[in-house]
DOVEXSE-83910 format. One line per field, with one value per residue: residue in three letters; chain; residue number from 1; x negated, y negated, z negated of N, C-alpha, C in turn. Coordinates in nm, 3 decimals, decimal comma. Example, Ala and Ser with C-alpha at 12.3 -4.5 7.8 and 13.67 -1.06 7.14 Angstrom:
paza <- ALA | SER
dolum <- A | A
fimi <- 1 | 2
nxx <- -1,319 | -1,285
nyy <- 0,569 | 0,225
nzz <- -0,780 | -0,708
caxx <- -1,230 | -1,367
cayy <- 0,450 | 0,106
cazz <- -0,780 | -0,714
cxx <- -1,320 | -1,290
cyy <- 0,330 | -0,003
czz <- -0,780 | -0,787
This chain:
paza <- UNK | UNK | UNK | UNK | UNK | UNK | UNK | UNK | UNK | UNK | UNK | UNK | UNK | UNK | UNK | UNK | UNK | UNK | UNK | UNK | UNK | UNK | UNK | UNK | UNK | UNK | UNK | UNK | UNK | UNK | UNK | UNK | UNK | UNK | UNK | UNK | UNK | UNK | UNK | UNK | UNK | UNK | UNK | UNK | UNK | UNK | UNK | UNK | UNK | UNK | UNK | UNK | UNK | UNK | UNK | UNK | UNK | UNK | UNK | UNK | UNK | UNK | UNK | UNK | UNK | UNK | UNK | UNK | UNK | UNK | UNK | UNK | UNK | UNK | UNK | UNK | UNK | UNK | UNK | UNK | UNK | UNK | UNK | UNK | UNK | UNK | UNK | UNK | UNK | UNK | UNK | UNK | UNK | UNK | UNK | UNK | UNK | UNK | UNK | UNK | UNK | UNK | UNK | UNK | UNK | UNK | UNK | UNK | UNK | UNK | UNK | UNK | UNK | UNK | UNK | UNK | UNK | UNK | UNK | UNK | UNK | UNK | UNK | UNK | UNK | UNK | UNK | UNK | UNK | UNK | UNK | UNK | UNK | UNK | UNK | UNK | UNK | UNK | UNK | UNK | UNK | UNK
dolum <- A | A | A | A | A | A | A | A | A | A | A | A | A | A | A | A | A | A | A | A | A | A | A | A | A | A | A | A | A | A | A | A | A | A | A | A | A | A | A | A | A | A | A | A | A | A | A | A | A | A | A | A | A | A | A | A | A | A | A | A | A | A | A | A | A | A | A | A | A | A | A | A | A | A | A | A | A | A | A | A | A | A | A | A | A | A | A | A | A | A | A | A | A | A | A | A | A | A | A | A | A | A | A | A | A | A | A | A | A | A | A | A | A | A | A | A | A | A | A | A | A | A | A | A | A | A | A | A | A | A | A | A | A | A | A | A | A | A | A | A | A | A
fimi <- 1 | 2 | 3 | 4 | 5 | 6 | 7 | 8 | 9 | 10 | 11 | 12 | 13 | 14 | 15 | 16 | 17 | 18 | 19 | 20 | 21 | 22 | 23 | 24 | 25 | 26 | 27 | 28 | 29 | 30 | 31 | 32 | 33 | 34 | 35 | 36 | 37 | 38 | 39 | 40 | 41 | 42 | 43 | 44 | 45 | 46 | 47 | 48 | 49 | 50 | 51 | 52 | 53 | 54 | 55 | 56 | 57 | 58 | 59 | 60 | 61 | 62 | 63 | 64 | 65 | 66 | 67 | 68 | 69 | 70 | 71 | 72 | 73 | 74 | 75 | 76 | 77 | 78 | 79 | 80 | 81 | 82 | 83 | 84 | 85 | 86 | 87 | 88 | 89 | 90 | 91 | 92 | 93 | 94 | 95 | 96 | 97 | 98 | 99 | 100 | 101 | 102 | 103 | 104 | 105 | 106 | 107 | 108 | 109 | 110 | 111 | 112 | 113 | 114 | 115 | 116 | 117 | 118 | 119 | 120 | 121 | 122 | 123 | 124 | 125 | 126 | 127 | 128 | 129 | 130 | 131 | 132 | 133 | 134 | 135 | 136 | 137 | 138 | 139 | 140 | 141 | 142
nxx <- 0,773 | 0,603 | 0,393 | 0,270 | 0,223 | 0,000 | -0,185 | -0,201 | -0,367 | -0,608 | -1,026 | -1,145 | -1,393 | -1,652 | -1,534 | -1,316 | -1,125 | -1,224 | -0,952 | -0,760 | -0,599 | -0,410 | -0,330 | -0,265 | -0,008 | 0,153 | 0,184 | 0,324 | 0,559 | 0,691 | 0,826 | 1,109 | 1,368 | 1,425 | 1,181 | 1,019 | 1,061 | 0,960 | 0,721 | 0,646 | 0,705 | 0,524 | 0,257 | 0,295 | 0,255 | -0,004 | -0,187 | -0,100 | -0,193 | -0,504 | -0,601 | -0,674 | -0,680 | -0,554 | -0,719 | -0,564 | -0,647 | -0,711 | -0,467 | -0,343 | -0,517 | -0,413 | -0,130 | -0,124 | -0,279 | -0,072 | 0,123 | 0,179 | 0,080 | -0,180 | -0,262 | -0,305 | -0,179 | 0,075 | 0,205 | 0,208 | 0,434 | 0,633 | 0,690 | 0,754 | 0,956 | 1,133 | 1,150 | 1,304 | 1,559 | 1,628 | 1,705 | 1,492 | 1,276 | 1,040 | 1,027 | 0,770 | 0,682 | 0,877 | 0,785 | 0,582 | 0,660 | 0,849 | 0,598 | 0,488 | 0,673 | 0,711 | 0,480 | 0,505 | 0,682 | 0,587 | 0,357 | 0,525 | 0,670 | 0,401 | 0,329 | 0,557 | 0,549 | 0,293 | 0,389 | 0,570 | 0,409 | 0,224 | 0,482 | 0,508 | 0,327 | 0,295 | 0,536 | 0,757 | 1,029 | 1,015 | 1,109 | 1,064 | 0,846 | 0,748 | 0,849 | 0,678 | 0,418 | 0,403 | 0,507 | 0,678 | 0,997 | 0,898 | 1,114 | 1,065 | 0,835 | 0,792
nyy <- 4,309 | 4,171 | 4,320 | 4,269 | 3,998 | 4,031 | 4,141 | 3,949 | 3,786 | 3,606 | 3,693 | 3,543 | 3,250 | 3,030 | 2,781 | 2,849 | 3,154 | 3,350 | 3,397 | 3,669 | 3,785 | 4,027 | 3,899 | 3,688 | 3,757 | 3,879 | 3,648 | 3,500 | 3,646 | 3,640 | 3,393 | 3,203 | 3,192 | 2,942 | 2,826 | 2,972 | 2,971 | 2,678 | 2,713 | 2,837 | 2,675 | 2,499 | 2,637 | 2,713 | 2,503 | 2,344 | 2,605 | 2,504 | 2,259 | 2,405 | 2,453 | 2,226 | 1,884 | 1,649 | 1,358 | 1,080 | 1,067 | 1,292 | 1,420 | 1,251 | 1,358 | 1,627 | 1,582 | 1,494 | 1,678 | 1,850 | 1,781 | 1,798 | 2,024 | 2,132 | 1,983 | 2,104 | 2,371 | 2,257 | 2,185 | 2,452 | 2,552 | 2,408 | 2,500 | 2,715 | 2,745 | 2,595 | 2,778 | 3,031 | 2,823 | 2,811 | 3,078 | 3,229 | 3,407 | 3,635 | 3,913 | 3,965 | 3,684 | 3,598 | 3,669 | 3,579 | 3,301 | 3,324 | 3,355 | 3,097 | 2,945 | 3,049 | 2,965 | 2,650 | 2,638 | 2,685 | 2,505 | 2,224 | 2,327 | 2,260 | 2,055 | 1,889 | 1,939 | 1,761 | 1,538 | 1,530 | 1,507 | 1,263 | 1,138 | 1,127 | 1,040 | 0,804 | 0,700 | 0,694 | 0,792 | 1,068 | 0,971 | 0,671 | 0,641 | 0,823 | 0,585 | 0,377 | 0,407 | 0,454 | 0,696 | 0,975 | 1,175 | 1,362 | 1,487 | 1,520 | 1,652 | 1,935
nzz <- -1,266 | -1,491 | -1,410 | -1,149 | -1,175 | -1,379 | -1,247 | -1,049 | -1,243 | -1,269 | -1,384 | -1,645 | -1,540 | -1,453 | -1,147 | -0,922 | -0,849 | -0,549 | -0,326 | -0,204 | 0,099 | -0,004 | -0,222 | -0,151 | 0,018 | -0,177 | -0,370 | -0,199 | -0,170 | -0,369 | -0,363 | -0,305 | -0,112 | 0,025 | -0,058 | 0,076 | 0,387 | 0,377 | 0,316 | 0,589 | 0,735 | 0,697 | 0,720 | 0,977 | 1,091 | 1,020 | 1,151 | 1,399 | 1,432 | 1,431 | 1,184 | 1,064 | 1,036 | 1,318 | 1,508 | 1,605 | 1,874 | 1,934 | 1,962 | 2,152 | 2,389 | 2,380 | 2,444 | 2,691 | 2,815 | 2,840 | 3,011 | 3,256 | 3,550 | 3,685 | 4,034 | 4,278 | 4,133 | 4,077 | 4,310 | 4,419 | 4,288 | 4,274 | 4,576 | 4,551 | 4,408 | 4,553 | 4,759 | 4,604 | 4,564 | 4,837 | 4,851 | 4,930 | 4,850 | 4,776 | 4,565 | 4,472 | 4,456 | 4,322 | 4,049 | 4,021 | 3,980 | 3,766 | 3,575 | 3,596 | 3,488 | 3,266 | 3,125 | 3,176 | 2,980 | 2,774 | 2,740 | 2,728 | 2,496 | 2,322 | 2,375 | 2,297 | 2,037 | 1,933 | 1,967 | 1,822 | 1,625 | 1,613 | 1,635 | 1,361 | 1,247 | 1,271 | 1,208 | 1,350 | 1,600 | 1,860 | 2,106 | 2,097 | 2,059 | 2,331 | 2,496 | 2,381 | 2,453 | 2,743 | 2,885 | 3,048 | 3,057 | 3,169 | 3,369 | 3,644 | 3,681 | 3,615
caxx <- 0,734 | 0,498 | 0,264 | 0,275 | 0,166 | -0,100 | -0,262 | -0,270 | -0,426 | -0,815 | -1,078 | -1,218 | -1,522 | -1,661 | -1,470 | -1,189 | -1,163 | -1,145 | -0,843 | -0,728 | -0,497 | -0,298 | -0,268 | -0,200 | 0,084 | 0,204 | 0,205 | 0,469 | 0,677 | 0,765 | 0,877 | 1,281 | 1,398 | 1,338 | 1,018 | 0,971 | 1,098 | 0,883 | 0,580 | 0,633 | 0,671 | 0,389 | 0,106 | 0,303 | 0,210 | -0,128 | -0,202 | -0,071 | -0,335 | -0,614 | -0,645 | -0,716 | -0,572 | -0,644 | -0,720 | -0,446 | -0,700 | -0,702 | -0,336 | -0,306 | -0,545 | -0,326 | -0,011 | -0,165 | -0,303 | 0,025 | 0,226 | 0,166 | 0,013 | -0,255 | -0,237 | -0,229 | -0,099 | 0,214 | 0,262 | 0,266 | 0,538 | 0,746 | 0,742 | 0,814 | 1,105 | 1,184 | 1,177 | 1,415 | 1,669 | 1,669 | 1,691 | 1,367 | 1,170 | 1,000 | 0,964 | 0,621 | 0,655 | 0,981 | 0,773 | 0,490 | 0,732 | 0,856 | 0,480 | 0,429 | 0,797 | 0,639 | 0,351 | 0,529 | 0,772 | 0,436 | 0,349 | 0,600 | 0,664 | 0,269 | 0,299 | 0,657 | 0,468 | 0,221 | 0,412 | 0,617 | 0,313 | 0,202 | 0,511 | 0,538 | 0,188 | 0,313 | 0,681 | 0,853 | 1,077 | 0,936 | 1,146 | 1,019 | 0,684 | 0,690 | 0,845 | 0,569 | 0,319 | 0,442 | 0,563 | 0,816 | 1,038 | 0,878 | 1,203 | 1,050 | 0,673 | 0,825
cayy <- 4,175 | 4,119 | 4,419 | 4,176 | 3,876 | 4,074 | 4,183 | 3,811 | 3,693 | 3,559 | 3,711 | 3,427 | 3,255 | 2,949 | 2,819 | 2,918 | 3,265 | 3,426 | 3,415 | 3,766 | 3,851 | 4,100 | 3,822 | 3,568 | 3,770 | 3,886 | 3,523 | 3,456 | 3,737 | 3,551 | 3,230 | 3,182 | 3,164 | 2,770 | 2,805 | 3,059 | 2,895 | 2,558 | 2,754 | 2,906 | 2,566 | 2,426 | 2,716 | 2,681 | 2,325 | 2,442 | 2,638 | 2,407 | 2,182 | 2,437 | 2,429 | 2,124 | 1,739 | 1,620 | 1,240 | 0,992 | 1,033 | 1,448 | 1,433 | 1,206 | 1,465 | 1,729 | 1,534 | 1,455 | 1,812 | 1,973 | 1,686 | 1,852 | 2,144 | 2,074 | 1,964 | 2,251 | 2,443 | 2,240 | 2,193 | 2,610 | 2,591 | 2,343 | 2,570 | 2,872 | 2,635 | 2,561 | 2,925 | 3,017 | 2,773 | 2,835 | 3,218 | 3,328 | 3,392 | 3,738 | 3,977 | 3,905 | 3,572 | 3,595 | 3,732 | 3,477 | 3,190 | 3,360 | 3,363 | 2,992 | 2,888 | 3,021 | 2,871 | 2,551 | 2,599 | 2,687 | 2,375 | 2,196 | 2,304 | 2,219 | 1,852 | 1,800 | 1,931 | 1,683 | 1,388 | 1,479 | 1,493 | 1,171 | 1,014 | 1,130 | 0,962 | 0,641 | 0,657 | 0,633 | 0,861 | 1,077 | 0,870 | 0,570 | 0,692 | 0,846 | 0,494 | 0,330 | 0,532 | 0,472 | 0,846 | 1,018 | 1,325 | 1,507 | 1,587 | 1,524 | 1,706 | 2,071
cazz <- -1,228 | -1,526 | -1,379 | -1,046 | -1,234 | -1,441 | -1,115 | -0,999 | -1,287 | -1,235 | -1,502 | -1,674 | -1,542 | -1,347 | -1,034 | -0,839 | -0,789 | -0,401 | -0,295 | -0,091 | 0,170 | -0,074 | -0,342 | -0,116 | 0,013 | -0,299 | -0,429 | -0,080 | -0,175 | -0,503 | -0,318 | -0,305 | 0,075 | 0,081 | -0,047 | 0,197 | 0,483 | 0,381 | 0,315 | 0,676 | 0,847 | 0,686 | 0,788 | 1,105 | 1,165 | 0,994 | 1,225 | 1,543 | 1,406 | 1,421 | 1,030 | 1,038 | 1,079 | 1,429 | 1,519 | 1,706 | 1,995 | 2,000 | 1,981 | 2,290 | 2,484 | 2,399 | 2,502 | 2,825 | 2,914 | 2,877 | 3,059 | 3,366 | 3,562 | 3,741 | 4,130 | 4,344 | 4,091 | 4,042 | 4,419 | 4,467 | 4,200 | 4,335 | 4,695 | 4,513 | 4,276 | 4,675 | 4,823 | 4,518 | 4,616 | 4,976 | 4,822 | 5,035 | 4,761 | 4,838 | 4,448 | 4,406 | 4,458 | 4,169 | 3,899 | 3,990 | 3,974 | 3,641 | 3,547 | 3,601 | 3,409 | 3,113 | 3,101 | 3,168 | 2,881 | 2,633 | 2,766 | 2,671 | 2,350 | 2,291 | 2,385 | 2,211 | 1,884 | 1,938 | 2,026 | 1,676 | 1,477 | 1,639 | 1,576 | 1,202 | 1,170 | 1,314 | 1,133 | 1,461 | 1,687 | 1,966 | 2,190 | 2,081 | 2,081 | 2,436 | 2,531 | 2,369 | 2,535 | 2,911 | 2,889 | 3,120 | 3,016 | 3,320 | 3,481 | 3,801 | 3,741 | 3,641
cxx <- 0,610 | 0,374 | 0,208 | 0,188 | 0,026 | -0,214 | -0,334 | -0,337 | -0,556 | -0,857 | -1,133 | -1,370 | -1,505 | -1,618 | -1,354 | -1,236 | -1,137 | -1,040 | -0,829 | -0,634 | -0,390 | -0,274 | -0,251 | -0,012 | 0,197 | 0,281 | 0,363 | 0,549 | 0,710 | 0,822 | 1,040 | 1,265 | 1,333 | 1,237 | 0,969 | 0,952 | 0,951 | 0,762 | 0,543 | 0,603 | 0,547 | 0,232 | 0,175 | 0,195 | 0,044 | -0,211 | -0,203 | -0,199 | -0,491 | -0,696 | -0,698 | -0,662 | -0,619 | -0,614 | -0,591 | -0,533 | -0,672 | -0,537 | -0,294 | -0,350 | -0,460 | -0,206 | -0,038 | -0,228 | -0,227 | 0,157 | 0,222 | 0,107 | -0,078 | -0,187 | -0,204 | -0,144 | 0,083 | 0,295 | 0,307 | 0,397 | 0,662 | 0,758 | 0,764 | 0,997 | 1,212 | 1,247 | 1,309 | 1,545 | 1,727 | 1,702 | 1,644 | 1,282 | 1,161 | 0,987 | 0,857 | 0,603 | 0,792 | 0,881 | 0,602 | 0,548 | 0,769 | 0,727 | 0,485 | 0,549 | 0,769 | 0,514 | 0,412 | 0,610 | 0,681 | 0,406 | 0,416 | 0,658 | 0,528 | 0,285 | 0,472 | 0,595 | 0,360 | 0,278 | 0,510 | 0,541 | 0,263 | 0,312 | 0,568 | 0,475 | 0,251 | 0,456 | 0,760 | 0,929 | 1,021 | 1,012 | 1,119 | 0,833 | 0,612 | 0,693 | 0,692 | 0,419 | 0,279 | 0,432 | 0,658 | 0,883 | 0,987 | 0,991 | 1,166 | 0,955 | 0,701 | 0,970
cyy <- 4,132 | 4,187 | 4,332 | 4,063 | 3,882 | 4,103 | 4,058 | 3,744 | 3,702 | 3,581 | 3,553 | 3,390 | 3,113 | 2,914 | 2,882 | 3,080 | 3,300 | 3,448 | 3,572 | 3,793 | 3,869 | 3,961 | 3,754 | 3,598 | 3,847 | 3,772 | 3,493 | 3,511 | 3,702 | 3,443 | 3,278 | 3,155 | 3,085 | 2,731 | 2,842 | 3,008 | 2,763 | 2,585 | 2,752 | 2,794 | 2,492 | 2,512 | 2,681 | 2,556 | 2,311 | 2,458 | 2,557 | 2,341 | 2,274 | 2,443 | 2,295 | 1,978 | 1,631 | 1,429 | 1,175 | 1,060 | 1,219 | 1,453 | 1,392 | 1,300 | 1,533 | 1,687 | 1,523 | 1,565 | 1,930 | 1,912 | 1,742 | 1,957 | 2,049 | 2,075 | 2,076 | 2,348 | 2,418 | 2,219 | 2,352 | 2,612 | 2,534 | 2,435 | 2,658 | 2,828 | 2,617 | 2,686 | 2,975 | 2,974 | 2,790 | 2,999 | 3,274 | 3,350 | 3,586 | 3,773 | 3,973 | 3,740 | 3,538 | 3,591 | 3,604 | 3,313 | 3,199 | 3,341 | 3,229 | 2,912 | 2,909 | 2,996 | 2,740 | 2,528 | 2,639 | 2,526 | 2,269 | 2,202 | 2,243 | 2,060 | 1,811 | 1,826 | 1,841 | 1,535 | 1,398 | 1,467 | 1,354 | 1,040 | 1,030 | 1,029 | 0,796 | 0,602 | 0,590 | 0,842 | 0,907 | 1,026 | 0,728 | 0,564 | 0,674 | 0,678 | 0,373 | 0,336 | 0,526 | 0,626 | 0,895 | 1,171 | 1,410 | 1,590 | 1,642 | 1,625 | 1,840 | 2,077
czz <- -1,307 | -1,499 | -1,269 | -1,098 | -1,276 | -1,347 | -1,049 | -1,083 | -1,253 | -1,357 | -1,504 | -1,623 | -1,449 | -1,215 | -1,007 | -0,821 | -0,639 | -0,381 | -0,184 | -0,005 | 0,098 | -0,167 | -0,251 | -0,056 | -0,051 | -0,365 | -0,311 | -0,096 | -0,326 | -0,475 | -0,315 | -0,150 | 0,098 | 0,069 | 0,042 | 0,341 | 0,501 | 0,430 | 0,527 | 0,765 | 0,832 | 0,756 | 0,940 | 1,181 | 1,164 | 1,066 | 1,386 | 1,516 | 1,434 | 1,316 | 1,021 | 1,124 | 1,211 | 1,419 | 1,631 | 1,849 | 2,058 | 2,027 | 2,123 | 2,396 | 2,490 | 2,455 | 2,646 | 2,887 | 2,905 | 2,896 | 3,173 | 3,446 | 3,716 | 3,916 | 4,191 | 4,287 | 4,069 | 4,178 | 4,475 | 4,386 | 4,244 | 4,466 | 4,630 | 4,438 | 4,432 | 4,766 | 4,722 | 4,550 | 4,729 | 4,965 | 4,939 | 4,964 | 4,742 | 4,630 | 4,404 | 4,402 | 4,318 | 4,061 | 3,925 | 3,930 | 3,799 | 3,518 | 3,495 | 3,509 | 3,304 | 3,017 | 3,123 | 3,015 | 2,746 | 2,642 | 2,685 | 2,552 | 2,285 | 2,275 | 2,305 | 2,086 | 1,849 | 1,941 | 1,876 | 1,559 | 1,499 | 1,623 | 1,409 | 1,128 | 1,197 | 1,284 | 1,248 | 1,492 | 1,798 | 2,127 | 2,235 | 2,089 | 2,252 | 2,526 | 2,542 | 2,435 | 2,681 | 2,917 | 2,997 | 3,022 | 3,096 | 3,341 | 3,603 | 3,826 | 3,718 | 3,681
């Protein structure tokens, strides 16, 4: 462990030293689970952000361009959602339908991560939020 340590130390000198890859995940493989865990949700979120902390206003874009699929596209989905039910839905038209369900449910996770970072910022519920908002759950639009 202290060969580990000795490796991470920084020679002396002006400044931060470069941080690398290997030491950075060296340094993670010393964390305890819950650190681990924390660490993980935080680059997560991190990351969601785009490294960086977006404005109320980018947040709303993003909520609002993955509330729905665009026009034509969400009307082929609903006839295929339709063919399905009536079970006439031809194998290529399955694995397109399959196609378009997970892109809706990317979707969807996208804009609920948004609407909880939006209501972290504003110390509400994303119920109270979407309310606030004039929101729907989009039962109806996928």
């Amino acid at each position: 462990m202290r060969d580990q340590v000795d490796e991470m130390e920084m020679p002396t000198r002006k400044g931060p030293a470069p941080l690398s890859v290997e030491r950075l995940i060296a340094a993670v493989k010393q964390l305890s689970p819950a650190e681990s865990c924390e660490f993980l949700r935080q680059l997560d979120e991190w990351r969601q952000n785009g490294g960086q902390n977006e404005t109320d206003a980018e947040l709303l874009a993003l909520i609002d361009e993955n509330s729905r699929l665009p026009g034509a596209e969400q009307q082929h989905f609903n006839r295929l959602r339709r063919k399905r039910q009536a079970e006439i839905l031809t194998e290529p038209e399955q694995t397109e339908l399959e196609k378009l369900w997970q892109r809706v449910e990317q979707m969807n996770v996208t804009r609920l991560k948004a609407l909880t970072r939006l209501a972290q910022r504003r110390n509400t519920d994303v119920r109270a939020l979407m309310r606030d908002l004039g929101l729907t759950e989009n039962k109806g639009v996928f």
